[in-house]
C-alpha positions in Angstrom: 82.8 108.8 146.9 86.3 110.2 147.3 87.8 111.7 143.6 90.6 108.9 144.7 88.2 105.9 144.4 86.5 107.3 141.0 89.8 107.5 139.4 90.2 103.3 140.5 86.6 103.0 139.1 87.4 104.5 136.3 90.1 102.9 135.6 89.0 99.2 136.7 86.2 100.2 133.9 88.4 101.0 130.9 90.2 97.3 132.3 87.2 95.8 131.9 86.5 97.5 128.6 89.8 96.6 127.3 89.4 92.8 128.0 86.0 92.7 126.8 87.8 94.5 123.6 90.8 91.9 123.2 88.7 88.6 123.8 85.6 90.1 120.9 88.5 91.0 118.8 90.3 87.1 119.4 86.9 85.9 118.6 86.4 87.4 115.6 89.8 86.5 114.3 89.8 83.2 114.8 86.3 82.7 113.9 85.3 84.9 111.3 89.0 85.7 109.6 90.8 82.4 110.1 93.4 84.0 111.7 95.7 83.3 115.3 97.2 86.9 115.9 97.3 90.2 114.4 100.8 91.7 113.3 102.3 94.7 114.8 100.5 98.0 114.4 97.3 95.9 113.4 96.1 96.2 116.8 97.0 100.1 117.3 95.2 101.1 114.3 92.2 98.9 115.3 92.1 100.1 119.0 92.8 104.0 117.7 89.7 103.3 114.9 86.9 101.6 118.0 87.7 104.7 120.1 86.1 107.1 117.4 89.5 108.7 116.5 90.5 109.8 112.9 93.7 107.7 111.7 96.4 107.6 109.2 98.1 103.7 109.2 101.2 103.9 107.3 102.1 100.1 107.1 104.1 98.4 104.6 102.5 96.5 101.4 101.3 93.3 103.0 101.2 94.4 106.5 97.4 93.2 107.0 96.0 96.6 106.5 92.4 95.3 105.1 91.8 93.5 108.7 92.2 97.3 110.1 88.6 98.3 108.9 87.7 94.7 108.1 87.9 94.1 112.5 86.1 97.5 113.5 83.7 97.1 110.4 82.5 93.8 112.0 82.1 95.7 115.5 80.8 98.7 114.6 77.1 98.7 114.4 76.7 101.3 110.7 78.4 100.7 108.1 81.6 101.5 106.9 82.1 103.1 103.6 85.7 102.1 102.2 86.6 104.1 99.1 89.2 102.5 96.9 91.2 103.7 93.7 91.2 100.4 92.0 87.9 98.6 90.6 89.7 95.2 90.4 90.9 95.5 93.8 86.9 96.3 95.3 86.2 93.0 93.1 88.9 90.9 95.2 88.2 92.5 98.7 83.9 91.8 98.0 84.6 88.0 97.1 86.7 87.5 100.1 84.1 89.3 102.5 81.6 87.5 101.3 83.6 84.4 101.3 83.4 84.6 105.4 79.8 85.6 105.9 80.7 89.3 105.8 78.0 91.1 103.2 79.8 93.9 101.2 78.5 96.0 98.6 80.2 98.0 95.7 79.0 100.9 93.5 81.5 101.4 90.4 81.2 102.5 86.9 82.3 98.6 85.7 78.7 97.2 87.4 75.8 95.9 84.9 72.2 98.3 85.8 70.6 95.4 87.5 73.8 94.4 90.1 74.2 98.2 90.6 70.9 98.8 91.5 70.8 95.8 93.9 74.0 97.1 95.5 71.9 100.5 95.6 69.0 98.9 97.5 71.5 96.8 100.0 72.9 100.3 100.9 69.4 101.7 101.6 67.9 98.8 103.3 71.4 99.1 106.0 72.0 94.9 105.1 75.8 95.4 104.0 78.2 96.5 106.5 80.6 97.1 104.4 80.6 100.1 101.1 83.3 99.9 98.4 83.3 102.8 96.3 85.2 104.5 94.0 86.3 108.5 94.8 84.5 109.4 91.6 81.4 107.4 93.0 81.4 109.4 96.6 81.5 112.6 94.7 77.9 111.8 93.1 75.3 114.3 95.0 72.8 111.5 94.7 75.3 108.7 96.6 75.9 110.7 99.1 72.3 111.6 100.0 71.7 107.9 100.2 74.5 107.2 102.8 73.4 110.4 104.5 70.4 108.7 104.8 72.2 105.7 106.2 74.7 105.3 109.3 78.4 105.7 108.6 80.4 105.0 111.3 83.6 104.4 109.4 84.8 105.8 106.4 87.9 104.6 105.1 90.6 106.3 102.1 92.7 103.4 100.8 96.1 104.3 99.2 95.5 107.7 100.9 98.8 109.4 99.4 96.7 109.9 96.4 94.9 112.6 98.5 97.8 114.4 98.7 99.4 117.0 96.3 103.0 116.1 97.3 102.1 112.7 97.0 103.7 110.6 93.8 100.1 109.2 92.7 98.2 112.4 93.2 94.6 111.9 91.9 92.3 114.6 91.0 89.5 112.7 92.4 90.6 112.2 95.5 90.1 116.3 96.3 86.4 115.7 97.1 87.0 112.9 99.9 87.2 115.9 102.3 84.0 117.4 100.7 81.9 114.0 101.4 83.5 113.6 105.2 82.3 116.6 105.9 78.6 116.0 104.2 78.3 112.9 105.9 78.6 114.7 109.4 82.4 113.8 109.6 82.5 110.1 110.9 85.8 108.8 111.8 88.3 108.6 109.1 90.6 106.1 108.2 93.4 106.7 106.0 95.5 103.7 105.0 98.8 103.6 102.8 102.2 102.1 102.6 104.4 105.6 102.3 104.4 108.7 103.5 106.9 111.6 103.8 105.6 114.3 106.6 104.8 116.6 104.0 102.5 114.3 102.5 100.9 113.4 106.1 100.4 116.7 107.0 98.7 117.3 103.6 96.7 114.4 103.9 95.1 116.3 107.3 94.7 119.5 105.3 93.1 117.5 102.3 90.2 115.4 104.4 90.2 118.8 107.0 90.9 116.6 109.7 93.6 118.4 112.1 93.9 115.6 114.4 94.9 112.7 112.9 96.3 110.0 115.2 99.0 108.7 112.9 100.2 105.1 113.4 103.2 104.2 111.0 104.8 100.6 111.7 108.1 101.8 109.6 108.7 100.6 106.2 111.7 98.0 106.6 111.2 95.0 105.1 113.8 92.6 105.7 112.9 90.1 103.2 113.5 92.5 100.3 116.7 92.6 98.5 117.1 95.8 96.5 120.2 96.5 94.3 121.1 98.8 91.0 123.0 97.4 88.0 124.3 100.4 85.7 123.8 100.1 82.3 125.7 102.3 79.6 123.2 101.9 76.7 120.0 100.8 76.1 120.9 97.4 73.7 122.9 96.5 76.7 120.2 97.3 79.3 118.0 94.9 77.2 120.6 92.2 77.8 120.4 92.6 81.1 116.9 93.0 81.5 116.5 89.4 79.5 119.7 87.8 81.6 118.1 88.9 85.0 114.6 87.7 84.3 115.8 84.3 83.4 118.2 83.8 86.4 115.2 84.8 89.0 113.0 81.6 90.0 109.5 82.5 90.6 107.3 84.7 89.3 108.1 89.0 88.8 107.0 91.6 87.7 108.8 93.8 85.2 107.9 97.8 85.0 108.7 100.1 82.4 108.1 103.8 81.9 106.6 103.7 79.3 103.8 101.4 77.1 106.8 101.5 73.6 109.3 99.8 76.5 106.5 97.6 77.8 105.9 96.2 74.7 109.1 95.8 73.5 110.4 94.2 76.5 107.2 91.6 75.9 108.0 91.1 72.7 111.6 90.2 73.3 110.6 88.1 76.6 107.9 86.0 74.4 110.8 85.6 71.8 113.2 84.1 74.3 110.3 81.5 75.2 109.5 83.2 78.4 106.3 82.4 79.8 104.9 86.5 80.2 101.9 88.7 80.4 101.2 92.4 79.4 99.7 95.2 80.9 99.3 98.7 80.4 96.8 101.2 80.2 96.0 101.4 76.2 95.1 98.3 76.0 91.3 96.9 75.6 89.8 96.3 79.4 88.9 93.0 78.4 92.7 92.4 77.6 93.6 93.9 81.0 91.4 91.7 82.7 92.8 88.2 80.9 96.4 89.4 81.8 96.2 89.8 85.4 94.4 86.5 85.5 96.8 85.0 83.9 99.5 86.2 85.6 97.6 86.2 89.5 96.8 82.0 88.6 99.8 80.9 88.3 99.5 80.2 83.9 102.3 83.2 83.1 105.4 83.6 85.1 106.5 87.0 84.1 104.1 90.6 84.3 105.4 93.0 81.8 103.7 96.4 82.8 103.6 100.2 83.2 103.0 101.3 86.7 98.9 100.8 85.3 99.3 97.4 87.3 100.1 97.0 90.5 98.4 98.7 93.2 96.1 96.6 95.4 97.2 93.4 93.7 97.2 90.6 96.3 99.9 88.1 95.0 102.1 86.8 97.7 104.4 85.0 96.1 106.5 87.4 93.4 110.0 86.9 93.8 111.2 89.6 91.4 110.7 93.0 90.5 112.9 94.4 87.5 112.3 98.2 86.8 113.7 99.1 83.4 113.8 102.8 83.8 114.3 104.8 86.6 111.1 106.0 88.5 110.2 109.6 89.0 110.5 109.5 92.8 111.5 107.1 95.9 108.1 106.8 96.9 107.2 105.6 93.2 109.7 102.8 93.5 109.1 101.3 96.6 105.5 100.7 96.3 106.5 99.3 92.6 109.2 97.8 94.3 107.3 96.6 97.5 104.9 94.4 95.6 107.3 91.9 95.8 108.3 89.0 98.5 104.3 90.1 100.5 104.4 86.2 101.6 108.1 87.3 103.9 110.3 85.1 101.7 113.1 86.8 100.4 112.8 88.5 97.0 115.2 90.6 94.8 114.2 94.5 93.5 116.6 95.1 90.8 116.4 99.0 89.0 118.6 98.7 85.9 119.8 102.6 85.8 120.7 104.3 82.5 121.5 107.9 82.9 119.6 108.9 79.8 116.3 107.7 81.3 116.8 110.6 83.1 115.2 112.6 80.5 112.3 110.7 80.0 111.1 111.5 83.6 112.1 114.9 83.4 109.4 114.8 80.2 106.7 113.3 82.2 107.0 116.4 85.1 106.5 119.1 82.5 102.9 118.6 83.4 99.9 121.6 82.8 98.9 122.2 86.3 96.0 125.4 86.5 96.6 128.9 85.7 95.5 132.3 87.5 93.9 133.3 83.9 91.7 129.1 83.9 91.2 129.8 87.8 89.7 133.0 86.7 87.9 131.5 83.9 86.1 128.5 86.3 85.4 131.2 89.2 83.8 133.3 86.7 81.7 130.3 85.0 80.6 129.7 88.3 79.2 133.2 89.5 77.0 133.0 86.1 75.4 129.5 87.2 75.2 130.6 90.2 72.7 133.1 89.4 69.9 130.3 89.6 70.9 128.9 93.2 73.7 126.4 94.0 75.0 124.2 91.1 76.4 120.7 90.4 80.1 119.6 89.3 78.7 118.3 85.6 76.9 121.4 85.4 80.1 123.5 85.5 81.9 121.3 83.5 78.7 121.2 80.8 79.3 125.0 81.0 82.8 125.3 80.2 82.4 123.0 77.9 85.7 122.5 75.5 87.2 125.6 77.4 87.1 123.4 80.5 90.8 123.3 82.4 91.9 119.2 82.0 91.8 119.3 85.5 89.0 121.1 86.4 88.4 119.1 89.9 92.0 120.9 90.7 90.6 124.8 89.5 87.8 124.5 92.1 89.5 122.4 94.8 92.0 125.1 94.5 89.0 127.8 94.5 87.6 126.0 97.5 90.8 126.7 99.7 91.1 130.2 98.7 87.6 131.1 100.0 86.6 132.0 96.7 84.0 129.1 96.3 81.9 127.1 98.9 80.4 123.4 99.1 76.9 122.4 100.8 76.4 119.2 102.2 74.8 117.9 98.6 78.2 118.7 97.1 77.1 121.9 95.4 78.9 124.7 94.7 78.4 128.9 95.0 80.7 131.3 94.9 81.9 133.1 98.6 81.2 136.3 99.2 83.1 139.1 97.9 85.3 139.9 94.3 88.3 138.3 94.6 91.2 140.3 93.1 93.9 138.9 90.4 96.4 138.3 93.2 94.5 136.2 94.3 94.0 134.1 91.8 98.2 134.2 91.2 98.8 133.2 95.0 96.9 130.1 94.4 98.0 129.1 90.9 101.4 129.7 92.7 100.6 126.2 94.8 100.8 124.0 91.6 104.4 125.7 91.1 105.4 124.5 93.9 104.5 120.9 93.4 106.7 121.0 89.9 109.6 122.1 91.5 109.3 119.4 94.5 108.4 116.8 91.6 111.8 118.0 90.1 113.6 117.3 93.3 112.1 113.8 94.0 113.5 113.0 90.7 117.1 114.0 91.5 116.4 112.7 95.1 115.3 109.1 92.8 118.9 109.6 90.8 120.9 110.1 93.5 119.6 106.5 95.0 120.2 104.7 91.4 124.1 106.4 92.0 124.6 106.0 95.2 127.4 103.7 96.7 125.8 103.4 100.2 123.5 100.5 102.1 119.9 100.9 99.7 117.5 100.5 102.7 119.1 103.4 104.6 119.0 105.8 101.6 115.2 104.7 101.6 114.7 105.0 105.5 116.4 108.2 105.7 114.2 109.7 102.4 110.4 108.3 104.3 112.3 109.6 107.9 112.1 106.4 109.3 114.0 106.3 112.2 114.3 102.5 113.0 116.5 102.4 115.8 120.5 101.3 115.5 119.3 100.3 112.1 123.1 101.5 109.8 123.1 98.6 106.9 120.8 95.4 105.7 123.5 93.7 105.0 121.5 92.4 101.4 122.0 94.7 99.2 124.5 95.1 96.5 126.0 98.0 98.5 126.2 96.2 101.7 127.5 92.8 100.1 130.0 94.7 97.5 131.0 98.1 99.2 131.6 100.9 96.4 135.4 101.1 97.6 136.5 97.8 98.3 135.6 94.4 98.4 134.5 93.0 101.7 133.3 90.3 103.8 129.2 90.3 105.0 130.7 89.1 108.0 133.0 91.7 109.1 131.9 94.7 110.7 132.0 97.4 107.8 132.4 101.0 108.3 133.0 103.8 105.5 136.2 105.3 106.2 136.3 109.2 105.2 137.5 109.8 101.6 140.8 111.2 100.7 140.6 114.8 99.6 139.0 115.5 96.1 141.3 115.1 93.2 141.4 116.8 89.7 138.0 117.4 87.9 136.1 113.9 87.0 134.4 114.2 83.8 132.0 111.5 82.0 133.4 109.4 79.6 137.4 109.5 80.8 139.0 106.6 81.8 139.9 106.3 85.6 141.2 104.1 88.0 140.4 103.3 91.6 143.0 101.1 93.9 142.3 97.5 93.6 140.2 97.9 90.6 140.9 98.1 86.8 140.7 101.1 84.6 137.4 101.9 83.8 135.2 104.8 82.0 133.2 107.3 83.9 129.6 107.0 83.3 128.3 109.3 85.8 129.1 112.1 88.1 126.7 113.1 90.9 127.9 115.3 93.6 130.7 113.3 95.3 129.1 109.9 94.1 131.0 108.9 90.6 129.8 105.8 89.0 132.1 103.7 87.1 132.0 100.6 84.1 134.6 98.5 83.9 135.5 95.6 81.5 133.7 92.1 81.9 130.0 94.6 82.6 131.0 95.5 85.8 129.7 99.0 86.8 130.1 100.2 90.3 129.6 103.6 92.6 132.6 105.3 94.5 133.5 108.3 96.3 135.2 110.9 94.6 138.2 110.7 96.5 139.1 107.4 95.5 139.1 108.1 91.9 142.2 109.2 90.1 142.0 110.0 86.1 143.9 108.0 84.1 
């Protein structure tokens, strides 16, 4: 046969293949799912996934990203291990599975003996297609031999940016994902989560050692959400606000705060103004935890007061509002907080009420312990002593440190691990390399956790410089995840675009920032100013050529330098 007519065969076969594809896919939506048509990317990340390729989908909260392992999980003929963050979250996704005819298992530390051992012998009789699990749970020598055992054809990291050390959720136990891909013979990976700078993609790769992820990213805009600031100048006035707004929004919201002290007090005052409101945070009893999202995801409490504790994974549609009382410690932070609103496509407001001084509190939480060459030193030598007796487990090394362990011990030999200093087998134990490693060593890789403080300091500013800024909201937050969405220059929603910094305008007209005069004399916080067709007002802020302004009636707005003249 001529090399011309293989090339038609070949391509009237992947044709063929393709149709076959698109009509078992159809099928499967309609009848299994109860859904008509997938939404844009779905079908990328689905078709990248059936063709055996490793793939980071970076869709937007309520994008459908479940159905992207859900589809090939029904197609694929192993089973597809899905490991998840969130315990509560595994609980909704099982229910729904099993809902549709789907069987599911999950293996968590919340499960009574008897439903964990059932779950156990699903697994190793091959009867549940698909595996929740928890990173802490892959990480157990004994799980992992049983899905060794098994056939895993998918393995799938939900909210993936917690692999990543540049990511804003960084979680410890999320470093041994890469571990278990490769003791499971490295089956094709699914990543899925709603942000992602390209430092954290490219980290993500390095993480799971996967070097050619196929990334599919659908953009983050979402049209329906309506973000805006409102500057406060102290916090008894912030609380007014905070009240005020929560009782002008219809529907149900959430309200975050930094802290557990702000949560409750912003519950207490809330319940005292005959709001109908939950709480959550993380120091309360699980039980309590567990009746407050109930309450709040039924429809019996309108309001969620919570640290960022709650949140990820919850499937509620329908929240109109999100209030942030403080500033969060990075843009990736806030729109996931921020993103949980308006998942149904009805329009929904994202309010931040911004008070410089909350400033500090973030810049408390970043002064974090992250591992030093002397505790890098300390695990390496612990484990060249257990070593002695042939390759050792995790608790082992932990059991021999004991009270001198590093709080984030999982870090010390992840860290260890990159540096060639220590080695994995495919039951997850550990021995040291070859070779004495010298103390430079030990300083060059300590030296990585330095880094990450100082970028953790500049997604702070970065998070500042949004809460002061007098330009369109949604293209300060395109232009930070470098989403390039093509002629997009203003949403013309939010309190920027509606209420430019400079001069009142109509959404209608076309709207263009015109280049500021030249810089005046030196604007300093607290004077009195003025700006053309506004009153005098006092300077609350000053960041780079942004100054933010309050002036009389509680009106606070953002303006170029240039247009401010002290009084």
């Amino acid at each position: 046969m001529a090399s011309s007519d293989k090339s038609a065969a070949a391509q009237r076969r992947v044709a063929k293949e393709a149709t076959a594809r698109t009509r078992l896919i159809g099928g499967l939506l309609r009848r299994v799912f109860g859904v008509e048509s997938l939404r844009p990317g779905q079908r990328q990340v689905i078709d990248s996934v059936l063709a055996g390729r490793n793939t980071l989908a970076i869709m937007p909260t309520g994008s459908g990203k479940s159905l992207c392992y859900q589809i090939p999980a029904s197609i694929l003929p192993g089973a597809t291990v899905v490991v998840s963050p969130l315990i509560s979250l595994m609980q909704d996704q099982l229910e729904k599975l099993e809902e549709i005819g789907i069987r599911a298992a999950q293996l968590n530390s919340s499960l009574p003996r008897a439903e964990e051992l059932e779950a156990l012998e699903s697994i190793r009789a091959r009867s549940s297609g698909i595996i929740f699990c928890t990173p802490e749970r892959l990480a157990m020598p004994e799980f992992l031999a049983l899905l060794q055992a098994s056939q895993v054809d998918l393995l799938v990291i939900d909210e993936a940016h917690c692999i990543s050390q540049w990511g804003h959720d960084f979680r410890p136990a999320y470093l041994g994902i890469g571990a278990a891909v490769a003791a499971l013979g490295r089956p094709p990976v699914l990543a899925l989560t709603a942000t992602a700078t390209g430092d954290v993609v490219a980290d993500i790769g390095q993480q799971l050692g996967v070097a050619d992820l196929n990334v599919i990213n659908t953009g983050i805009y979402r049209p329906n959400l309506h973000y805006q600031v409102v500057q406060s100048t102290n916090p008894d006035e912030k609380r007014a606000q905070a009240l005020e707004r929560v009782r002008s929004e219809t529907g149900v919201g959430i309200v975050y705060a930094a802290t557990v002290k702000a949560a409750e007090e912003m519950y207490a005052l809330l319940e005292a103004a005959g709001e109908s409101v939950a709480l959550y945070h993380g120091k309360l009893p699980a039980q309590q935890r567990r009746d407050s999202q109930e309450l709040f995801m039924n429809g019996a409490r309108r309001v969620m007061v919570a640290t960022n504790a709650f949140g990820m994974g919850i499937d509620k549609a329908d929240v109109r509002f999100v209030l942030h009382l403080q500033v969060p410690a990075n843009l990736e932070a806030y729109y996931q907080e921020s993103g949980r609103a308006g998942r149904d496509g009805q329009i929904a407001n994202c309010t931040l009420l911004y008070l410089q001084a909350d400033k500090r509190l973030q810049q408390f939480f970043l002064v974090k312990h992250y591992p030093e060459a002397n505790e890098l030193r300390t695990v390496y030598d612990a484990a060249c002593k257990l070593a002695a007796g042939g390759p050792f487990a995790f608790d082992a090394l932990k059991a021999e440190l004991g009270e001198a362990a590093p709080a984030m011990l999982q870090v010390c030999l992840k860290l260890l691990k990159d540096g060639k200093l220590l080695k994995q087998n495919r039951r997850l134990a550990w021995q040291p390399a070859a070779g004495e490693p010298s103390a430079a060593q030990f300083e060059r890789l300590a030296g990585v956790y330095a880094d990450k403080q100082e970028r953790d300091r500049e997604a702070l500013e970065q998070m500042v410089g949004y809460a002061q800024s007098g330009y369109c909201r949604w293209k300060l937050l395109l232009d930070y995840f470098g989403d390039e969405t093509p002629g997009f220059e203003r949403c013309c929603q939010c309190d920027n675009c509606l209420a430019p910094p400079q001069a009142a305008f109509d959404p209608g007209e076309t709207f263009a920032m015109p280049a500021p005069p030249a810089a005046g004399p030196q604007i300093e916080v607290g004077s009195q100013v003025k700006v053309a067709k506004f009153d005098i007002g006092t300077v609350l802020s000053v960041a780079g050529d942004q100054v933010t302004i309050a002036f009389p009636e509680n009106t606070t707005k953002t303006f170029m330098a240039g247009f401010v003249e002290p009084v």
